[in-house]
MIDOSE-1310 file (N, C-alpha, C; in nm, 2 decimals, decimal comma, always signed):
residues 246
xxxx	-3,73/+4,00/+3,46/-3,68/+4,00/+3,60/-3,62/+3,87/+3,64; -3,69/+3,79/+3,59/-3,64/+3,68/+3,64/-3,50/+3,61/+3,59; -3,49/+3,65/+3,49/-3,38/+3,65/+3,38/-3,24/+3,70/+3,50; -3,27/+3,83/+3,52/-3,14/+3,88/+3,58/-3,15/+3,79/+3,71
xxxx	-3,28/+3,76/+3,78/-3,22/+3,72/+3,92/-3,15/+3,55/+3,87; -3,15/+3,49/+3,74/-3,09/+3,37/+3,75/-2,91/+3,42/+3,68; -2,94/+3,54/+3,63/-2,77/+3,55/+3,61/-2,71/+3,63/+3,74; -2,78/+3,71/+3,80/-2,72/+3,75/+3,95/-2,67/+3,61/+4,01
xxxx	-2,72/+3,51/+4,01/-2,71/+3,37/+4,10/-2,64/+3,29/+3,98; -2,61/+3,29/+3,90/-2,53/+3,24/+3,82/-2,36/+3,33/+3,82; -2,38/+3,44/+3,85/-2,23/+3,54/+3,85/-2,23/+3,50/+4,03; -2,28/+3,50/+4,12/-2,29/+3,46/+4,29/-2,20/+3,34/+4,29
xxxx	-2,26/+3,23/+4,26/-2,16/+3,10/+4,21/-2,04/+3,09/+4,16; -2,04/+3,15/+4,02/-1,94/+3,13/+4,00/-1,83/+3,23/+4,06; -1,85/+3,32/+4,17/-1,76/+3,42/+4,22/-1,69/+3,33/+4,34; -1,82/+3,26/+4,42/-1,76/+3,14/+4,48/-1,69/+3,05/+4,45
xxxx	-1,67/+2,98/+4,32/-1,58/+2,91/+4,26/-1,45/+2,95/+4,30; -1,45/+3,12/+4,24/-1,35/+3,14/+4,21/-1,26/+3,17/+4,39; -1,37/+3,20/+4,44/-1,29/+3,20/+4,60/-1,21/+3,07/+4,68; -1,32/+3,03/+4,61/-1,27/+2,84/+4,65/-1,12/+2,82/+4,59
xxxx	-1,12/+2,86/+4,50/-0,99/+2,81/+4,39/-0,86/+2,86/+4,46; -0,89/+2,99/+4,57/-0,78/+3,07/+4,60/-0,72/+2,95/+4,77; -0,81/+2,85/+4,76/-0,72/+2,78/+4,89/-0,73/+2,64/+4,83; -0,63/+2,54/+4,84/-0,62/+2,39/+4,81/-0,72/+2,35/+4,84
xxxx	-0,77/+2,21/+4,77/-0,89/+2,18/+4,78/-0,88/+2,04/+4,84; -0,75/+2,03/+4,90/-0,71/+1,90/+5,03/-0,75/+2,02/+5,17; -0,76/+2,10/+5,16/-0,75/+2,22/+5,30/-0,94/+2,18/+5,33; -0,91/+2,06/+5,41/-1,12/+2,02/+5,42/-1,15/+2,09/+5,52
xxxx	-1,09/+2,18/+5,63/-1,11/+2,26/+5,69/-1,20/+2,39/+5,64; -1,15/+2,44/+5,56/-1,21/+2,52/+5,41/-1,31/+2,48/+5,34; -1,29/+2,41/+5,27/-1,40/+2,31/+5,14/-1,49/+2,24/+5,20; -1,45/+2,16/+5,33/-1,59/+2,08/+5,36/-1,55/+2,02/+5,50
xxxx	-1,60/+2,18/+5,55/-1,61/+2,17/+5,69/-1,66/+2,10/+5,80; -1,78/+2,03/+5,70/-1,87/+1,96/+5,80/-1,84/+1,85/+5,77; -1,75/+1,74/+5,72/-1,70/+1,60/+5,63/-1,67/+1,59/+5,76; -1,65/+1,44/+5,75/-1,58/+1,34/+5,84/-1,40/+1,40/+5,87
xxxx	-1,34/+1,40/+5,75/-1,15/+1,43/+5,76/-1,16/+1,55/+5,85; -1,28/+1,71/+5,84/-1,25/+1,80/+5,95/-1,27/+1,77/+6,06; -1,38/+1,70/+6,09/-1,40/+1,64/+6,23/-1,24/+1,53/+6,28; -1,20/+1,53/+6,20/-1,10/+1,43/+6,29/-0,95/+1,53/+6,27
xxxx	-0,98/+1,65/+6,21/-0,88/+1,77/+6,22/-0,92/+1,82/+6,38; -1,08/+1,82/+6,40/-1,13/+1,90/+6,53/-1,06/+1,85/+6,62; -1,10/+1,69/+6,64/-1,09/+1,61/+6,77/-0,91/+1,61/+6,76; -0,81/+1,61/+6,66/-0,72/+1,65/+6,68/-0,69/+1,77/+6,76
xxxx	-0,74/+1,90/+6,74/-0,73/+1,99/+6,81/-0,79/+1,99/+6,96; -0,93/+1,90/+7,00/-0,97/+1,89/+7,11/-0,85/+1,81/+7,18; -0,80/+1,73/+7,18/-0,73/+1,65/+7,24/-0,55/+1,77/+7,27; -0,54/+1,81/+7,20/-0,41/+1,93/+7,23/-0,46/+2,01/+7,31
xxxx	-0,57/+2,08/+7,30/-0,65/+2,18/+7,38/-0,66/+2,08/+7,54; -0,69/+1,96/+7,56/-0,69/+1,92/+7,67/-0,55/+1,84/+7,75; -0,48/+1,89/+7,67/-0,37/+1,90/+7,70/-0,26/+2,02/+7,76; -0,32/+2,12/+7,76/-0,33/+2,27/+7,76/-0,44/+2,36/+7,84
xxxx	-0,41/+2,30/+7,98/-0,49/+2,30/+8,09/-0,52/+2,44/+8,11; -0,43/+2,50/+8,11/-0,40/+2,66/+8,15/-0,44/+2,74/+8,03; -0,49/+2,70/+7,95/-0,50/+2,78/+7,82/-0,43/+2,88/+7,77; -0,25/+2,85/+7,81/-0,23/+2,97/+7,74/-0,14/+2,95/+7,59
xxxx	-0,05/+3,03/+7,56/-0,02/+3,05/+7,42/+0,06/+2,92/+7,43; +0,03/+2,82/+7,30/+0,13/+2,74/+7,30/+0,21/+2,73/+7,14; +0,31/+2,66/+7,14/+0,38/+2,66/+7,02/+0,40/+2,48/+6,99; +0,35/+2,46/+6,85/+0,34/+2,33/+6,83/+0,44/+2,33/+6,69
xxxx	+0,50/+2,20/+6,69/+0,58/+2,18/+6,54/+0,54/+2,05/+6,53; +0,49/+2,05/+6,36/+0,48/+1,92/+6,31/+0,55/+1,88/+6,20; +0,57/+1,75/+6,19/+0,69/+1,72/+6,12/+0,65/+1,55/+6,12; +0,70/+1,50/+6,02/+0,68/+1,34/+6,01/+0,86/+1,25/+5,95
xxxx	+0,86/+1,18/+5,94/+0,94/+1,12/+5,87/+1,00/+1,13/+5,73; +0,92/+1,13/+5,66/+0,97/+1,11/+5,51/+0,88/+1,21/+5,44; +0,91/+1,25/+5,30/+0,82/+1,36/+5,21/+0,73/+1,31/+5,19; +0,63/+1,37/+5,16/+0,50/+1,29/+5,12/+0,39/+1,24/+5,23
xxxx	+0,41/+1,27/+5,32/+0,34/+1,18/+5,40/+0,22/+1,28/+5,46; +0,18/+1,39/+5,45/+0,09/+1,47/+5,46/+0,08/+1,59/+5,60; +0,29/+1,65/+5,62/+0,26/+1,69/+5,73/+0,21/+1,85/+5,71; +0,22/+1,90/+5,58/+0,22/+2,03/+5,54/+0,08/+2,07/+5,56
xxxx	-0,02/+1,95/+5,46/-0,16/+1,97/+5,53/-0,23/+1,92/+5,59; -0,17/+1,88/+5,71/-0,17/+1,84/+5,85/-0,18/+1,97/+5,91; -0,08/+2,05/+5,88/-0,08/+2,16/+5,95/-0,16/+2,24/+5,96; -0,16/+2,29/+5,78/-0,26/+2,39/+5,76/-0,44/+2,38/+5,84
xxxx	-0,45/+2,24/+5,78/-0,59/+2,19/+5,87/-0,61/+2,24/+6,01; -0,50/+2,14/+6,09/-0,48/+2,20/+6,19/-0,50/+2,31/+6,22; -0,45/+2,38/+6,23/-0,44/+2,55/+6,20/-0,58/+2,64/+6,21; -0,62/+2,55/+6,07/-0,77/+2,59/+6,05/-0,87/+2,53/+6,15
xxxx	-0,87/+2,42/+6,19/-0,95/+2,38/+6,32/-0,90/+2,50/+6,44; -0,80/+2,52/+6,50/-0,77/+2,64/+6,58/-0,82/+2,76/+6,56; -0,80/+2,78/+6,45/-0,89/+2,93/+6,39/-1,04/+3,00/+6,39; -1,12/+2,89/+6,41/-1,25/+2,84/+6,38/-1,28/+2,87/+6,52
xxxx	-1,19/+2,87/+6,63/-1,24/+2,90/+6,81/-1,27/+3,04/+6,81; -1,33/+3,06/+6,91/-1,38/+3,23/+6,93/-1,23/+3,27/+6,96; -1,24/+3,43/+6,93/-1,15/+3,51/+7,04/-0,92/+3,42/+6,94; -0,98/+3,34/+6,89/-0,85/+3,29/+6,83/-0,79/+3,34/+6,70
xxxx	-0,61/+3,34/+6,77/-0,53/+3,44/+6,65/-0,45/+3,34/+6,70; -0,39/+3,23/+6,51/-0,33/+3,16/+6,49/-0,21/+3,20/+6,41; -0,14/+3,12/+6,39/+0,00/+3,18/+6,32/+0,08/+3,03/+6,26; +0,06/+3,06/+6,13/+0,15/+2,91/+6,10/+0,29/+2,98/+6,05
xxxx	+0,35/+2,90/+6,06/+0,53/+2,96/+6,05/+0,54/+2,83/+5,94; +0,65/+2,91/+5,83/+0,70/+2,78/+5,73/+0,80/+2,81/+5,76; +0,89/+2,67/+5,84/+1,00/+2,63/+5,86/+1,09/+2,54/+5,69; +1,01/+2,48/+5,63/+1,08/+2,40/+5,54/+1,13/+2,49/+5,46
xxxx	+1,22/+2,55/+5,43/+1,28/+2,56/+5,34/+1,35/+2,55/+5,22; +1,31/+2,43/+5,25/+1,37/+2,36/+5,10/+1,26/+2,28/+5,01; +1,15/+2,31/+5,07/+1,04/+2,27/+5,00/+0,93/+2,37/+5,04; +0,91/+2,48/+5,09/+0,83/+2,50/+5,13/+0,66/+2,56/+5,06
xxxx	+0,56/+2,55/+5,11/+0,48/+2,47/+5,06/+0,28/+2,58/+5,08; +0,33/+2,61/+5,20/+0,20/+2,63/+5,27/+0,13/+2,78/+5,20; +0,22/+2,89/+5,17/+0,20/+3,00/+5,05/+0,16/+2,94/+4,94; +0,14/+2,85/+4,88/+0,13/+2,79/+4,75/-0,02/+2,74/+4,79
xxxx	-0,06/+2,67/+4,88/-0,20/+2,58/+4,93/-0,28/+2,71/+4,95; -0,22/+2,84/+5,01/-0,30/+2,91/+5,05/-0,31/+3,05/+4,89; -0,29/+3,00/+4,77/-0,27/+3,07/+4,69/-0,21/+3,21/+4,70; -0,04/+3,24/+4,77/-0,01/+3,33/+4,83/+0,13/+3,41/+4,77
xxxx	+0,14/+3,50/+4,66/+0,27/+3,51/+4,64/+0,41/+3,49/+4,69; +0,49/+3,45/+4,67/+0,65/+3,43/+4,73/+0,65/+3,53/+4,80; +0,71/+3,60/+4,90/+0,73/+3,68/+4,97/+0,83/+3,69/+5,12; +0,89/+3,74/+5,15/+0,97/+3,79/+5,31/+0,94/+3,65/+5,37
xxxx	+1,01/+3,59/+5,46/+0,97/+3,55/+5,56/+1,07/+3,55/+5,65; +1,05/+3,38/+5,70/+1,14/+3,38/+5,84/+1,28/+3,39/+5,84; +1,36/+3,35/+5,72/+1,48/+3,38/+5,65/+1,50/+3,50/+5,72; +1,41/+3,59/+5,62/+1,42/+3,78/+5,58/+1,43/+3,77/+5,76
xxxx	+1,38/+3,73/+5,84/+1,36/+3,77/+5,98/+1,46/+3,73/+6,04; +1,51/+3,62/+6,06/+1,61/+3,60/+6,13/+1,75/+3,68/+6,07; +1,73/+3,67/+6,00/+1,87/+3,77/+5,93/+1,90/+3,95/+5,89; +1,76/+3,97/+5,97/+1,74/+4,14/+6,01/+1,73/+4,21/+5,87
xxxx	+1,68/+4,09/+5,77/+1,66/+4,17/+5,69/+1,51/+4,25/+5,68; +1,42/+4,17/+5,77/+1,24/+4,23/+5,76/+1,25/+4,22/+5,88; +1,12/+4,29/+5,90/+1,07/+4,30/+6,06/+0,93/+4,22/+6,07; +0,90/+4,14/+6,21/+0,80/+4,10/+6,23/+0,66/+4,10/+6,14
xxxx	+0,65/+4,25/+6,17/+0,52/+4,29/+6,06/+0,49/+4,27/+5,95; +0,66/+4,25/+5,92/+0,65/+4,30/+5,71/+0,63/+4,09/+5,73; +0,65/+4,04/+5,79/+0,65/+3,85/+5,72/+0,52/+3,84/+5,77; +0,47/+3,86/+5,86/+0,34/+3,81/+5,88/+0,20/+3,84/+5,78
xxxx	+0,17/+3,74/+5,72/+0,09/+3,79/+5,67/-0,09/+3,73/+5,73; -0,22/+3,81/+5,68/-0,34/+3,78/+5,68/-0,35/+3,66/+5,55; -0,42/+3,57/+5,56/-0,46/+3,44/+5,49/-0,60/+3,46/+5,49; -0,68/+3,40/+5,38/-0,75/+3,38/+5,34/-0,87/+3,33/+5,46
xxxx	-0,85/+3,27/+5,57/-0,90/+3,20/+5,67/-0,94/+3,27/+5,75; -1,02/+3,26/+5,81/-1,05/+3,40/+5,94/-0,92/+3,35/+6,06; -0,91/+3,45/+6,08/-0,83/+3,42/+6,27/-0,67/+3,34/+6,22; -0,64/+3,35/+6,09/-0,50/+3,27/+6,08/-0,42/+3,36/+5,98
xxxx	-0,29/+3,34/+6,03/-0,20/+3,44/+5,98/-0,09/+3,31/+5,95; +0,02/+3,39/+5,85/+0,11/+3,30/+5,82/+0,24/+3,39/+5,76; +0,36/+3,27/+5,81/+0,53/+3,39/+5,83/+0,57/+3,28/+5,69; +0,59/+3,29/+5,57/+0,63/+3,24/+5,51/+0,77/+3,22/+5,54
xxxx	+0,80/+3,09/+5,43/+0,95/+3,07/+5,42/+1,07/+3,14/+5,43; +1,05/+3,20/+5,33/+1,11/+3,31/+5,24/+1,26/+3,21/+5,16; +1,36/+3,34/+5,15/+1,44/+3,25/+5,10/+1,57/+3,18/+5,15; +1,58/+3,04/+5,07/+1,65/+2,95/+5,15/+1,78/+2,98/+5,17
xxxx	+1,79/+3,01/+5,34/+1,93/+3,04/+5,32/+2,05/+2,93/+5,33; +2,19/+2,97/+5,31/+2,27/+2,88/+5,32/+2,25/+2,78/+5,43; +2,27/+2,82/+5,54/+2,28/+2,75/+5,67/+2,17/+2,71/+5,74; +2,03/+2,66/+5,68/+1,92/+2,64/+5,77/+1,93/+2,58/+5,89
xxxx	+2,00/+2,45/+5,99/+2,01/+2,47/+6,07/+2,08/+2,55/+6,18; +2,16/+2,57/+6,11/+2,25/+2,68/+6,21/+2,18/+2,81/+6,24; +2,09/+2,83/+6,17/+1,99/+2,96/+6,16/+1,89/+2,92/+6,26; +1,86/+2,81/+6,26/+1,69/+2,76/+6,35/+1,79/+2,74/+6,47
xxxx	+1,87/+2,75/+6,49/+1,98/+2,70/+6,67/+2,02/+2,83/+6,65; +1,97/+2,92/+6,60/+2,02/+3,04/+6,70/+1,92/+3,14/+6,76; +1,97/+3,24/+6,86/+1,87/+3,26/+7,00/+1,80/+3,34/+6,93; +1,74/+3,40/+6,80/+1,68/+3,44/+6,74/+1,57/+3,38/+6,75
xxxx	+1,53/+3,26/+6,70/+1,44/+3,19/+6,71/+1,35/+3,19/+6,84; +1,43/+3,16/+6,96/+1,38/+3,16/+7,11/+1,33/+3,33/+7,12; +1,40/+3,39/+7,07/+1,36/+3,53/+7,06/+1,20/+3,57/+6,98; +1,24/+3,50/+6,86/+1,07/+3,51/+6,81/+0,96/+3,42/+6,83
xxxx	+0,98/+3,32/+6,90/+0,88/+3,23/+6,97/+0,79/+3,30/+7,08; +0,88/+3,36/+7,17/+0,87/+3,44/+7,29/+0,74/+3,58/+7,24; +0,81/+3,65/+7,12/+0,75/+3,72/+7,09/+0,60/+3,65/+7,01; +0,57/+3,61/+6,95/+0,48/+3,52/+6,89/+0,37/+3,46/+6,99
xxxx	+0,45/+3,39/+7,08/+0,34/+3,39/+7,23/+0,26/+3,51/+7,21; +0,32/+3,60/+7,24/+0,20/+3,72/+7,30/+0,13/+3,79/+7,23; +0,17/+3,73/+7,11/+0,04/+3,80/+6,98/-0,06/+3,70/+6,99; -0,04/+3,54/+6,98/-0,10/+3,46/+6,92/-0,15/+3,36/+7,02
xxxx	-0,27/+3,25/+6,99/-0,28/+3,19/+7,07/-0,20/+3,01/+7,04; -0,22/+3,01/+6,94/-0,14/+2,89/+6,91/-0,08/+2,92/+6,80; +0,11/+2,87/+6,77/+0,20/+2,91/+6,69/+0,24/+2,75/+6,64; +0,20/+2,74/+6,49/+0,26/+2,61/+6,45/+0,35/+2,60/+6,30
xxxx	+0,43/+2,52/+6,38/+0,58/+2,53/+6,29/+0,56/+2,42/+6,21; +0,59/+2,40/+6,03/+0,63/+2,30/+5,92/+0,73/+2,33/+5,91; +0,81/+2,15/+5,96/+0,89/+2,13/+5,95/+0,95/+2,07/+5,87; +1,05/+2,02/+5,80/+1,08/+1,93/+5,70/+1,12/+1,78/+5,75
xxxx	+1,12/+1,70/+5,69/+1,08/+1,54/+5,75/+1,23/+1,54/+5,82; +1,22/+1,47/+5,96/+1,32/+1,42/+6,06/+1,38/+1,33/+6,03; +1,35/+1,25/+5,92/+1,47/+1,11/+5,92/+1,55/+1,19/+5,78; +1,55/+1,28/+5,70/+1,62/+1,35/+5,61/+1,67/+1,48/+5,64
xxxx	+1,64/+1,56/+5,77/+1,72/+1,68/+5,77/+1,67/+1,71/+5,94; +1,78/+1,76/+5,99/+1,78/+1,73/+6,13/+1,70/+1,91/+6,20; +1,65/+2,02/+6,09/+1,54/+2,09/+6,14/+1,44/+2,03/+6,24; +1,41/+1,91/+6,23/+1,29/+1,93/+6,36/+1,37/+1,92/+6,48
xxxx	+1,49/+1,83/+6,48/+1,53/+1,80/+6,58/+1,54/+1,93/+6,65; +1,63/+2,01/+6,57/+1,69/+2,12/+6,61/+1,58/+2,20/+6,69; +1,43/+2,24/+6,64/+1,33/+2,29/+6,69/+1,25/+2,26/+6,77; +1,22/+2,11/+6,81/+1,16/+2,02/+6,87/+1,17/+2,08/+7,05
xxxx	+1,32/+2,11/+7,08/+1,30/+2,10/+7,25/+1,29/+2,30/+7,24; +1,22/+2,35/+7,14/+1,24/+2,50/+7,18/+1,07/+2,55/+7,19; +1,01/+2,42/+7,18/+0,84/+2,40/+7,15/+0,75/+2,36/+7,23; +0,66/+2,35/+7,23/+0,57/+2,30/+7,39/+0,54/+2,17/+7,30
xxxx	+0,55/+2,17/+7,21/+0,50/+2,02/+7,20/+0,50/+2,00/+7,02; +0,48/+1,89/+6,99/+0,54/+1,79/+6,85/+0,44/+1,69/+6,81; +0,37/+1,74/+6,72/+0,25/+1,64/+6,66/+0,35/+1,58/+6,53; +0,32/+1,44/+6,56/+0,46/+1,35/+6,47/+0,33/+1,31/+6,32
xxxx	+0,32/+1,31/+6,19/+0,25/+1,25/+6,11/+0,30/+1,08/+6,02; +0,26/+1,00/+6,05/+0,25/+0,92/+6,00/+0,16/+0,89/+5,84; +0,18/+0,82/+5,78/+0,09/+0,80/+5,67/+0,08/+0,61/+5,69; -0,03/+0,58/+5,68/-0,02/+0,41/+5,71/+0,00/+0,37/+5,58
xxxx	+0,07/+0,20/+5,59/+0,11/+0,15/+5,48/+0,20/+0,18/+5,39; +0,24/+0,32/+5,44/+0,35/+0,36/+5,33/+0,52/+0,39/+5,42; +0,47/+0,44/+5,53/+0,63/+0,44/+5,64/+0,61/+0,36/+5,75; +0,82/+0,32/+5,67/+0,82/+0,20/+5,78/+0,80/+0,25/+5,91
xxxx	+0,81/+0,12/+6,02/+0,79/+0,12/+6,16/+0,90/+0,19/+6,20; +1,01/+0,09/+6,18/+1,14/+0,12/+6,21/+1,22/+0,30/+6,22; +1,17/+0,36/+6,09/+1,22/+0,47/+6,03/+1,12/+0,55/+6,13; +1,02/+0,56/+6,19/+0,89/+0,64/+6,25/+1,00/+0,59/+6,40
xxxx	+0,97/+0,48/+6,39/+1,01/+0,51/+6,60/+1,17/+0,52/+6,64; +1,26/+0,53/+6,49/+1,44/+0,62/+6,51/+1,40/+0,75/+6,54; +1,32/+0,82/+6,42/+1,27/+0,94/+6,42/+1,22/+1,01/+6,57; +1,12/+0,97/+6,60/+1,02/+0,98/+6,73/+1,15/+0,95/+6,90
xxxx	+1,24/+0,88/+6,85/+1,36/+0,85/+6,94/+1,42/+0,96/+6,98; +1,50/+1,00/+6,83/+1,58/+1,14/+6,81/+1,51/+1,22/+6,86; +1,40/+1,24/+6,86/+1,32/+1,39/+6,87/+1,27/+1,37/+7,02; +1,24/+1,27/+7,06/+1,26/+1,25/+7,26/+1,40/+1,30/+7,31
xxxx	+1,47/+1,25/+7,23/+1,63/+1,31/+7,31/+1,67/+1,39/+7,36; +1,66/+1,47/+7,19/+1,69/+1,61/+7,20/+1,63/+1,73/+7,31; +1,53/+1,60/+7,40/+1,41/+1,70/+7,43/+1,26/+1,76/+7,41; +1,23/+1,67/+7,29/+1,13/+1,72/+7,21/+1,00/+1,66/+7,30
xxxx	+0,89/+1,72/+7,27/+0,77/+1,66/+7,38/+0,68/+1,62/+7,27; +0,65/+1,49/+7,27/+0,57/+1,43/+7,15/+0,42/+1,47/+7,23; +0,31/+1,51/+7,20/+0,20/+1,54/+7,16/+0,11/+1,41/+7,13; +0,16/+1,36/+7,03/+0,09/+1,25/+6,95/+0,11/+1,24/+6,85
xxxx	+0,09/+1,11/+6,77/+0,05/+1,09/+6,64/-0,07/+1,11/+6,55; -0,05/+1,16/+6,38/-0,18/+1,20/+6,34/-0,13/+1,08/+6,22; -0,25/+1,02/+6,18/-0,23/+0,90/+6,12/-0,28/+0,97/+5,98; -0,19/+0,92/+5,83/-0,29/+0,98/+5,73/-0,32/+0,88/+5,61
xxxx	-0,38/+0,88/+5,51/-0,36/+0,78/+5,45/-0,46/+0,69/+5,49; -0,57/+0,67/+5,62/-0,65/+0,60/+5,62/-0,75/+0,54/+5,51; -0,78/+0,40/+5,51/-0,92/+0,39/+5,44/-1,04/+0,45/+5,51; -1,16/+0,42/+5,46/-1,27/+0,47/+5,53/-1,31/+0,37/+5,63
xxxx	-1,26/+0,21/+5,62/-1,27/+0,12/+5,74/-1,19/+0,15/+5,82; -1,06/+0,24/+5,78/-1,03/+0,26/+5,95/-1,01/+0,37/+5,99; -1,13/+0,47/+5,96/-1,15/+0,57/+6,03/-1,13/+0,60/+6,13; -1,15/+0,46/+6,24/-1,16/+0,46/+6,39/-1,01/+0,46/+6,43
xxxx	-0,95/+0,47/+6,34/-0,77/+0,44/+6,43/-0,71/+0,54/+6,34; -0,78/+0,66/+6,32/-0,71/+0,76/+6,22/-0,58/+0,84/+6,31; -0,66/+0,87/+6,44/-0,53/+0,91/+6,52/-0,55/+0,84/+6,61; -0,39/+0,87/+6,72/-0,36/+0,83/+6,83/-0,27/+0,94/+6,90
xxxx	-0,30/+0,94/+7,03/-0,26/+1,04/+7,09/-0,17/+1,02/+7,21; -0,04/+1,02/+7,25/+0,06/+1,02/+7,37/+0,03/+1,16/+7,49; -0,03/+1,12/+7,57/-0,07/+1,24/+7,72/+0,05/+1,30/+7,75; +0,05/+1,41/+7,76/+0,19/+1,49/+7,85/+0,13/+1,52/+7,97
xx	+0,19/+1,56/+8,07/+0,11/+1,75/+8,14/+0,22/+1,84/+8,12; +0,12/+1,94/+8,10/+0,15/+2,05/+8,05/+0,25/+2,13/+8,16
């Protein structure tokens, strides 16, 4: 008897493993919820939540400067801090399409997305998919079309934002980095608001506040900055946050 109850809990385990394996193991939202990096995913989300007086649906796009710099799982996290609220139905949308990313973190076949959508080739239903996460859903990429900005500037987009509001409580858009391809710009003033990602010691100043410039212009409403790349001495200055009202 005791034999099987140590291979029941030996086959238990390792079935966990194998669940684990099905989401990235940077997604600390998932793997290690209770760490320090989720808690400063949380208070990122506390601080947007108190910015969002009225609590209703809002739509956020994140986007940083240059590749590499951690906005993809910035997002996802994010996401997953939103998800984790009672009563909450999140939606991550993959804008990048030329890298896109978040189907892969979330171990998710290629499939339909916002392409297939905007271009009447799928319908709403068919791109949205259920993820691994409770309370979070996700519109993959799909495939890249010729004209990606000319596609995100058209009233389609405004069209499925609108609709997206009223399924969801918070809608967040990966975007592809703003000092290399002018998507965020383009998306930035159709959004309630723009969490910008930094990585320290690796982007310049200069290139972060052209960036952060452009995307004020256009209209874009900065949110804040999410700092990444921290040591563990500077925990304390991981983020920083710019107030709007809502």
């Amino acid at each position: 008897m005791f034999g099987r109850r140590k291979l029941d809990a030996l086959q238990a385990e390792q079935a966990l493993i194998i669940i684990d394996d099905t989401v990235d193991p940077h997604v600390v939202m998932y793997h290690q919820p209770r760490g320090l990096l989720a808690e400063q995913y949380r208070a990122l989300r506390t601080n947007i939540q108190a910015l969002n007086r009225e609590n209703v649906s809002r739509t956020i796009l994140i986007t940083s400067s240059l590749k590499g710099e951690g906005k993809s799982l910035t997002t996802l996290n994010l996401a997953a801090a939103f998800a984790e609220l009672e009563h909450s139905r999140i939606c991550l949308v993959d804008c990048d399409w030329r890298a896109p990313s978040l189907h892969d973190r979330l171990t998710m076949e290629p499939d339909l997305g916002l392409s297939e959508l905007l271009t009447d080739r799928a319908t709403l239903d068919e791109v949205i998919r259920p993820t691994q996460l409770r309370n979070l859903s996700l519109i993959q990429a799909g495939e890249e079309p010729e004209n990606p900005s000319d596609l995100l500037g058209s009233e389609r987009v405004s069209d499925l934002i609108s609709v997206l509001k009223e399924r969801f409580n918070y809608i967040l858009f990966d975007t592809p980095p703003a000092a290399t391809f002018t998507d965020a710009s383009i998306l930035a003033p159709r959004v309630d608001g723009v969490v910008f990602v930094v990585r320290l010691e690796t982007t310049h100043r200069k290139i972060v506040s052209e960036c952060l410039q452009r995307l004020e212009t256009v209209g874009g409403v900065l949110l804040g900055c999410h700092l990444t790349g921290a040591r563990a001495a500077q925990s304390d200055i991981k983020q920083y946050y710019y107030s709007y009202e809502s």
